[in-house]
N, C-alpha and C positions, 0 to 999 in steps of 0.2 A: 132519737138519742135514748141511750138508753147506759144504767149504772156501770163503771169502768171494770174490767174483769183484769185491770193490767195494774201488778204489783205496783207500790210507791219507791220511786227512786232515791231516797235518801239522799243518799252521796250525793248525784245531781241537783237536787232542788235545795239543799241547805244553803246554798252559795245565792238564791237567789230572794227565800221566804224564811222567816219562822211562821214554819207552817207543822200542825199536827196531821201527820195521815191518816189517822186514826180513825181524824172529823173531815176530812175529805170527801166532799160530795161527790167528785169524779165522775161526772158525764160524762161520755165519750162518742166516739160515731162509729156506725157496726154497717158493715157493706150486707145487702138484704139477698141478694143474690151470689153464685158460686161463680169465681173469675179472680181476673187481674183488674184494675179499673185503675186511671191515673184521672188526679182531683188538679184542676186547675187554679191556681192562686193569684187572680187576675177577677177586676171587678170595679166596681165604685164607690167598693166599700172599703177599699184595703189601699194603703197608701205607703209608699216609699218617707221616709223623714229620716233627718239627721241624728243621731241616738240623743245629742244632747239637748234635744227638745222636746222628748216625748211626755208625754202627760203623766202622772200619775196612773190613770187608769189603761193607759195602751202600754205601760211596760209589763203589768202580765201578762199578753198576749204577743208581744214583738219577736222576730225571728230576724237573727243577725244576717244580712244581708251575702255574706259568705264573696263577697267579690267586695266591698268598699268597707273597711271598716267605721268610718262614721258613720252609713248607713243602717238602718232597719226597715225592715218591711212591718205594718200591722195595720189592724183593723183601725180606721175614722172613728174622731173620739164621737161623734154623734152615731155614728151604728150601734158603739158601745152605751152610752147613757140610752139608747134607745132597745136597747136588748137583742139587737140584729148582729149580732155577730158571726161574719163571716164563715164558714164552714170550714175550711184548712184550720181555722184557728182554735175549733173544737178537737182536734185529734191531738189524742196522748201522745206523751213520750216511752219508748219500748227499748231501752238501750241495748237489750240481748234480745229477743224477739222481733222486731218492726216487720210491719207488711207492705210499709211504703218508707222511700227515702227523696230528700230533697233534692232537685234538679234544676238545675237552671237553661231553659230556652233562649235559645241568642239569634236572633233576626237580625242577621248581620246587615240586610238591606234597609229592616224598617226596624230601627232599637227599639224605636218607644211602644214594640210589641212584644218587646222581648220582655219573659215573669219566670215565676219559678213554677214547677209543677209537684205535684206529691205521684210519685213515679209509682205504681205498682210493681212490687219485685219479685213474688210469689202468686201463686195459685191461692187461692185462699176458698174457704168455703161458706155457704151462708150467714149470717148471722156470727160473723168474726169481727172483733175492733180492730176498726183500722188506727195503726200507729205509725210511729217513727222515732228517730233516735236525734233528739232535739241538738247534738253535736254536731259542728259540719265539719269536724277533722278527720 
């Protein structure tokens, strides 16, 4: 990981922090190699939960589920106090740029393998942050 090169969304993120971008540490995840690459969001560290039970600390990182609105997907609060946080959960938001968008995989035979993927949708080149547009409309 390495410092975010991807403007701060205002518009987007007022709704959800008062936050200064200013002071934004902004980590991000930079693909190392030249491709498309799609990041799978499936693990033991990421769990399905009903919005209105999320912790304090997994509502920064929760990704609305896009098919159940009670739903959220996000990191285990024990990954997070523990500082493991999952990888899909590092990538910015790029509302006019993104190099990857959210997908969802449906195993119609076997559901409970069905997750969402971070779909690669361009070519990208070494040392690019990988993003996405944190809206799924």
């Amino acid at each position: 990981m390495d410092v975010t090169r991807i403007p701060w969304d205002v518009d987007y993120f007022k709704q959800f922090v008062d936050h200064d971008p200013d002071n934004d540490e902004g980590l991000g995840v930079f693909q190392n190699c030249p491709g498309t690459i799609d990041i799978p969001i499936v693990g033991r560290d990421i769990v399905s939960v009903e919005k209105n039970t999320l912790d304090p600390l997994q509502k920064r990182y929760h990704m609305e589920s896009g098919f159940d609105e009670d739903f959220v997907i996000c990191p285990t609060l024990e990954s997070i106090v523990n500082g493991n946080i999952p990888l899909p959960f590092r990538v910015n938001h790029s509302q006019f740029h993104p190099t990857h968008k959210l997908v969802w995989i449906s195993h119609k035979l076997d559901y409970p393998h069905s997750h969402y993927i971070l779909k690669g949708i361009k070519h990208i080149v070494s040392d690019t942050e990988i993003s996405f547009d944190y809206k799924l409309n």
